[in-house]
N, C-alpha and C positions, 0 to 999 in steps of 0.2 A: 312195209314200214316206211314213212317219211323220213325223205333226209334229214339231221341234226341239225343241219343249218335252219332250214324250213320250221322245224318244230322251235326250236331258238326266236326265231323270228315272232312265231304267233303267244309265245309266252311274253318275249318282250309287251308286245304289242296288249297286252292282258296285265300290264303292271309289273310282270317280276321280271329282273335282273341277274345277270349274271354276278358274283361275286370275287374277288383275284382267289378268294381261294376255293371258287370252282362251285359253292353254293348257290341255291336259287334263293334271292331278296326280294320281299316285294321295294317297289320305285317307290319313294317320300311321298304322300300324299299331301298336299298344305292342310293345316289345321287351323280352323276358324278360334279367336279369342287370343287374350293376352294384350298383354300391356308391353312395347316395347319402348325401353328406351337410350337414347342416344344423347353420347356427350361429344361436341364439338371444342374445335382451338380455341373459339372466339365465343364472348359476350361480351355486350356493351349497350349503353341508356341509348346507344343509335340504331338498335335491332328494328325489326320493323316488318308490318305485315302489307306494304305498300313496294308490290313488286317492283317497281320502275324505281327503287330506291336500294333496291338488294346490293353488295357491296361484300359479302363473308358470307362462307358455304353454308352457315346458319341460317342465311337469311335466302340461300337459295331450297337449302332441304326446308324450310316454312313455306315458300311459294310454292312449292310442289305438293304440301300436303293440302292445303286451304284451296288451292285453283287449278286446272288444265291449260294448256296451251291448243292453239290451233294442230301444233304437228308436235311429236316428242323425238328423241334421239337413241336410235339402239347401240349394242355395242361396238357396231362400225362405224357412228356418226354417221350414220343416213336416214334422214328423214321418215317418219310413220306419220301418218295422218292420227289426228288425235279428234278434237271438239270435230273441224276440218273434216267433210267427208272426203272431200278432193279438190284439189288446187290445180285451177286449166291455166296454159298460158301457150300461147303460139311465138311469143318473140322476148319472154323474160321482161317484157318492161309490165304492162297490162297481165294481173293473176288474177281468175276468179275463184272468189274461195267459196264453195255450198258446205254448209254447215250440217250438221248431223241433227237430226226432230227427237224432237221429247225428253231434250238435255234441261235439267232442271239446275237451279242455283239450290244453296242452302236452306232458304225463306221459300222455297218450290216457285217461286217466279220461272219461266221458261227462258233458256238463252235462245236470244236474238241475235240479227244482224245490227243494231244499234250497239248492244254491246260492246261488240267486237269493233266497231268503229270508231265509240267512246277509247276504249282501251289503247286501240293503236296510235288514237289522235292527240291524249294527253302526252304520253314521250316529247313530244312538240313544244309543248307549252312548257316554257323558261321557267315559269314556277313551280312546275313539279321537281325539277331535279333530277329527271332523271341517266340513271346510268349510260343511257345507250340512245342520248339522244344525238349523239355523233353517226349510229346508224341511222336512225329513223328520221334524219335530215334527208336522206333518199328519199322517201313519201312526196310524191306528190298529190296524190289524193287519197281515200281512205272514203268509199261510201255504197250503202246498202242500197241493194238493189232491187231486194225485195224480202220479206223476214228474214231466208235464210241463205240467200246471197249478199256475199261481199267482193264488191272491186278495188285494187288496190294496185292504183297504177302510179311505177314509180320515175324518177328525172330520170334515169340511165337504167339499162337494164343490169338485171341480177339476178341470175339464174340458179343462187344460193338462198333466197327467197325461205323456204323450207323449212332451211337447216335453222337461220338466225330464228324464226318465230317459233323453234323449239324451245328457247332457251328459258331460262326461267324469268326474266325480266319483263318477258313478252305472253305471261298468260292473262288470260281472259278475266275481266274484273264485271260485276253489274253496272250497267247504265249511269253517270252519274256520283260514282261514289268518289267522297272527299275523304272520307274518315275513317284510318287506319286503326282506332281502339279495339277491333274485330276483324275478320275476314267472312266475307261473304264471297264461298266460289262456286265449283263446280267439281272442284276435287274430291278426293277421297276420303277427307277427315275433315270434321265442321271444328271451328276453334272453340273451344271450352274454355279455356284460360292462356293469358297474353302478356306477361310484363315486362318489360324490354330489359335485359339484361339480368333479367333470372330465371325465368323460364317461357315456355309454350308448352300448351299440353291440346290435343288432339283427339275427339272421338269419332269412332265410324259416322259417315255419311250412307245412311240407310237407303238414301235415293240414288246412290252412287250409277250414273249408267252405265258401267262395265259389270257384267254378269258377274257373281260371285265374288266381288273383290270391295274395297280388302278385306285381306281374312284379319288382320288385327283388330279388337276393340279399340285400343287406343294408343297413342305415339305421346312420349315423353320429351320434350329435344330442351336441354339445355348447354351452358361453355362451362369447362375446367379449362383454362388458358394454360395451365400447367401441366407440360408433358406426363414427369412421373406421375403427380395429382392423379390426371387423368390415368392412366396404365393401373394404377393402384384401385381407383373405382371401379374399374372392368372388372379385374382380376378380386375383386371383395366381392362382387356380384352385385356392385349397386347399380352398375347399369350394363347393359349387353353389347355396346357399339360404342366404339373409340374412332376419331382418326388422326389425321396428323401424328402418326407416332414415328418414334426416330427410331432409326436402324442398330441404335444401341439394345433398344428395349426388343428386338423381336428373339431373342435368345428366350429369357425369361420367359416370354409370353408362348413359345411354343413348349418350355419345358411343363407347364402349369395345363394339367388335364382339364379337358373343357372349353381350351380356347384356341384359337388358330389365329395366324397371319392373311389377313387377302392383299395380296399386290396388283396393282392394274400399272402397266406402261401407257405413260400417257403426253402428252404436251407441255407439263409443269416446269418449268425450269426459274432457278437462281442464275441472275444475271450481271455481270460486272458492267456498271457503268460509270461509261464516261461523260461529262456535259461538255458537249461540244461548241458550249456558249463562252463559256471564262477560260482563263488561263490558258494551262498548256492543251488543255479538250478543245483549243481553235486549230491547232497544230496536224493532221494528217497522223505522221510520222508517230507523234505522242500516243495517239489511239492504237493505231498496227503494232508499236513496240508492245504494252500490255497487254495486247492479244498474244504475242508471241511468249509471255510472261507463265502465261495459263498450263499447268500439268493435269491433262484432262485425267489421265490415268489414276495419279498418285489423288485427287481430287474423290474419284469414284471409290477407289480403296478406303481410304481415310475420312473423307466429310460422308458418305454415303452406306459404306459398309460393302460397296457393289451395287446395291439396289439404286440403280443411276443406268442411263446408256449414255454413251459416249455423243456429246454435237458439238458441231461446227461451226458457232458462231451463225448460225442462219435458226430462224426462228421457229421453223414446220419441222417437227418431228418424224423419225425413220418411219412409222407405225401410219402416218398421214398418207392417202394417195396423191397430193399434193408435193410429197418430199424429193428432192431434186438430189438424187443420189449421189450424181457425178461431179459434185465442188468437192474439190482434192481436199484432201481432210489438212487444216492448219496444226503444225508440229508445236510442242513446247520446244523451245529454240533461243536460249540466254544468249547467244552471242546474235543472233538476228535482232533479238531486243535490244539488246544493247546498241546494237547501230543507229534503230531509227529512234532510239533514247536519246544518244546521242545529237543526231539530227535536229532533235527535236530542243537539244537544250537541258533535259530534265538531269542527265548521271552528275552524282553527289549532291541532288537535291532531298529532301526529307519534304514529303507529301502525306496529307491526311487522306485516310480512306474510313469511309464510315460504314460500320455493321452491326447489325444487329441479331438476334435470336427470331424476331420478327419476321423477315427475309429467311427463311428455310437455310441452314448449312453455309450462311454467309459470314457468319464471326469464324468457322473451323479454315471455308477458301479464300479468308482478307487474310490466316494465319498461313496458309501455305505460298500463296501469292507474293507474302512478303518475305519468306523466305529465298520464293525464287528470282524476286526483284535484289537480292542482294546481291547475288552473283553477276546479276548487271549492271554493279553501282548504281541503284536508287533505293534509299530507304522510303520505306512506306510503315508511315506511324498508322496504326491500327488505332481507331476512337471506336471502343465499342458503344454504343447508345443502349438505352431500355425500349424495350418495344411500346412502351405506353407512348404515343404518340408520333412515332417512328413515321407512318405513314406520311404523317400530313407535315411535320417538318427536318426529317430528314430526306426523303425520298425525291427526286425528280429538285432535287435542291443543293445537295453538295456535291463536289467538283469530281469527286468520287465515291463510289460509291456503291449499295445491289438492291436488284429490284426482287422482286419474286413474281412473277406472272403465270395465273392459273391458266389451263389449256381453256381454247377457248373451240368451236365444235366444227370452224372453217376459218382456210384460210383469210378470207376476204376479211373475216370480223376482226382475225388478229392484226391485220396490216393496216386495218382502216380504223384500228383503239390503237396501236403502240408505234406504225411507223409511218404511217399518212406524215408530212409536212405540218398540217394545220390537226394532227392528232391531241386527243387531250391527254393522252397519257405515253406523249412521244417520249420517250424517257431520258435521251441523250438530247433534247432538243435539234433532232439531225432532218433537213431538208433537202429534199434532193426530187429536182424537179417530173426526170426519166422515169424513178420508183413511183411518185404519183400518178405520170401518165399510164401506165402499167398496170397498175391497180383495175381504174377504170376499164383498160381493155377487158381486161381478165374477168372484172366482175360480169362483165355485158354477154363474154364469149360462152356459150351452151354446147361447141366442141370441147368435150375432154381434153383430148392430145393438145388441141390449140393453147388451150388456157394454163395448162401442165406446162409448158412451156413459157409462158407468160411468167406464173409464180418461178420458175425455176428462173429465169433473168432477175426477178425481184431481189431471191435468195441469195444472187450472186452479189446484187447491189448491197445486201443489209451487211454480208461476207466482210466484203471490201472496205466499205467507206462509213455505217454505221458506227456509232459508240458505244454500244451495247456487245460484249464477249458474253457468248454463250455454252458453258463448257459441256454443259450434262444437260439429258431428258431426267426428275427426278421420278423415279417408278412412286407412284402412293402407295403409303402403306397404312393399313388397315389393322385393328382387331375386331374381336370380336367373340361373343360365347357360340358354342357348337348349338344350342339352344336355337339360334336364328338359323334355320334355313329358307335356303331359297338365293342366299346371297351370289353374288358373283364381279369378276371386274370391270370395269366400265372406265376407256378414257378419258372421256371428258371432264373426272373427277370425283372426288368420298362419294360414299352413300351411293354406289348403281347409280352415276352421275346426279346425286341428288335426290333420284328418286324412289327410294329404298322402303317408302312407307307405305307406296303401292302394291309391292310384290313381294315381300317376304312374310313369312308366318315364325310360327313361336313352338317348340316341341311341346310336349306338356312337361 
């Protein structure tokens, strides 16, 4: 008689499962068809099927469903070849990318190496707009080499290469395209219907070049900006996938059969900022006191629910292999702050701090904040704003103030969007000559241990002398109906980082 372990194994291996309570199950099988669909935080007349324009997780889960990228991101954040059969490179500056044969577009045109060089080369050009043209200022050149070779050699080396051309900003568009009224990609769902700030709707791509997938007929995605709004349409069955839900709501949502919470730890953090242009934000002293201001704990308890890990004012998350373990963790500390408060001039002054609903958990931590700024004699009036417009004038504009910054899939991308010198999205406006030369090293260096230690100097410098207090990693939280399998957590952000329309099926 074979061992139990043995026979265990060949049943596994044959679809069935062990069950906790000791039953043989067969393993989920995906089921082809249905209709899924998903309500996001965000709509708006600025949605958009012009990746290099993406801006809200809407408009990343749409780039994912309409086009592919050269490489994708698992749930470690390390690079999969995608469109990309393989990416050679001997010194990180010079990458050849060969492409994968008999990848078709929507229209069955064949992707080319023109393509891909169309694609990478508009980032470039000032009138597109786009997002991540602060990255792709690295390009130095962008050219085929023969259909399905591409060279893509850039100013400095960057051995993150990979990682960034996963992202959604960076997939693959047809040769030549100006006109975002459709999507013509290579993705998994051809676009049926498009109208910016009411919906997308998505049917199978029958030419799709991954075997068997997807199993869905089709993808729904439209915004409910409104938490309960949205929680409510889950839970009526109007629609199967929620995100952005707050940790009030996951009680309810786990008592209601049917539907489950998914949590992914990830990079996402609410961030107190100071501008270190005006006022007291020119001050040193002024910055380090309000750090010291921060009760990470009572923060995670109360604005979070728990569903938060605890950070240090440094921007890479515990979960990152990047993350620099050993900066001594900063204390909440009223009479610390109050010292360099003092130093600084600020105690008995009444200061505005702006927050919004907007910025994730930022109107609950301007409410605790000001409570523990009183015990260090400084009031801080709390100006709550509306999120309508939040971004574009309050953010990165008053003296203080929170950002919200979504994980982004390495470090280099988040150092070289939020705390480069000449960054566009420097939040504190903080320069600092040493963290740019660093940057550079790090990007160039293709030693692990070298470059680990590179970001770990960076982190100490953002620590110390940036304007940006960073108290919490916030975990995402997810619903969704038991209906969708296949789901799972993904750092990088909602949606299997976005790309959820790829890989999940629908039960019957």
């Amino acid at each position: 008689m074979e061992p139990r372990r043995d026979a265990l194994r060949k049943l596994a291996a044959g679809g069935l499962l062990l069950s906790a309570g000791g039953l043989l199950q067969a393993a989920p099988q995906p089921r082809r068809g249905g209709t899924l669909t998903i309500a996001t935080q965000s709509s708006s007349t600025a949605d958009t099927l012009d990746p290099a324009k993406g801006a809200l997780s809407t408009d990343y889960v749409r780039a994912h469903m309409f086009y592919n990228g050269l490489t994708s991101l698992d749930a470690k954040l390390a690079p999969q070849m995608m469109l990309a059969e393989e990416m050679l490179t001997d010194d990180a500056l010079v990458w050849t990318v060969r492409l994968r044969k008999g990848i078709q577009f929507h229209d069955g045109k064949a992707l080319t190496a023109a393509d891909v060089v169309y694609s990478l080369n508009r980032h470039n050009d000032p009138a597109v707009a786009s997002k991540v043209r602060a990255v792709t200022q690295q390009f130095e050149s962008v050219r085929a080499l023969d259909p399905l070779t591409v060279e893509i050699t850039l100013k400095g080396a960057n051995a993150d290469l990979p990682v960034i051309l996963a992202t959604s900003h960076f997939v693959i568009l047809q040769e030549g395209t100006t006109s975002f009224n459709t999507a013509i990609g290579t993705g998994p769902f051809k676009c049926k219907e498009f109208t910016p700030g009411v919906r997308t709707h998505g049917a199978r791509n029958e030419r799709y070049w991954k075997p068997g997938l997807p199993y869905l007929d089709e993808v729904a995605l439209f915004g409910i900006p409104d938490e309960s709004a949205r929680i409510n349409a889950l839970l009526s069955g109007d629609v199967h996938w929620v995100n952005e839900v707050n940790p009030r709501s996951t009680r309810r949502i786990k008592g209601e059969p049917g539907y489950q919470v998914l949590e992914s730890q990830s990079g996402l953090y609410t961030d107190l900022i100071i501008r270190q242009t005006v006022g007291l934000g020119r001050n040193p002293d002024f910055t380090l006191g309000m750090k010291y201001l921060i009760d990470r704990e009572q923060m995670k308890r109360a604005a979070f629910r728990g569903y938060a890990v605890i950070a240090n004012d440094q921007p890479i998350p515990p979960s990152n292999r990047f993350h620099f373990a050993g900066l001594p963790q900063r204390p909440y500390d009223p009479e610390r702050a109050k010292f360099h408060l003092r130093r600084a001039g600020a105690l008995g002054m009444t200061l505005p701090v702006v927050a919004s609903v907007a910025a994730t958990g930022s109107v609950d931590m301007a409410m605790l904040l000001q409570q523990s700024a009183q015990k260090a004699g400084v009031n801080l009036a709390l100006k709550r704003v509306s999120a309508d417009g939040y971004w574009s004038n309050h953010w990165m504009k008053s003296p203080i103030g929170f950002g919200n910054i979504n994980a982004r899939p390495s470090a280099d991308m988040l150092f070289t969007q939020f705390f480069k010198s000449d960054a566009p999205w420097n939040e504190s406006g903080w320069k600092n000559e040493q963290f740019d030369q660093l940057l550079l090293l790090a990007r160039a260096e293709t030693d692990d241990a070298k470059r680990k230690q590179f970001y770990a100097d960076m982190q100490v410098l953002v620590h110390e002398h940036c304007g940006v207090g960073i108290p919490l990693f916030i975990n995402n939280l997810e619903a969704l109906s038991t209906k969708v399998r296949g789901a799972a957590p993904h750092p990088l952000g909602a949606f299997m980082g976005y790309t959820c329309c790829e890989h999940v099926w629908l039960d019957a």
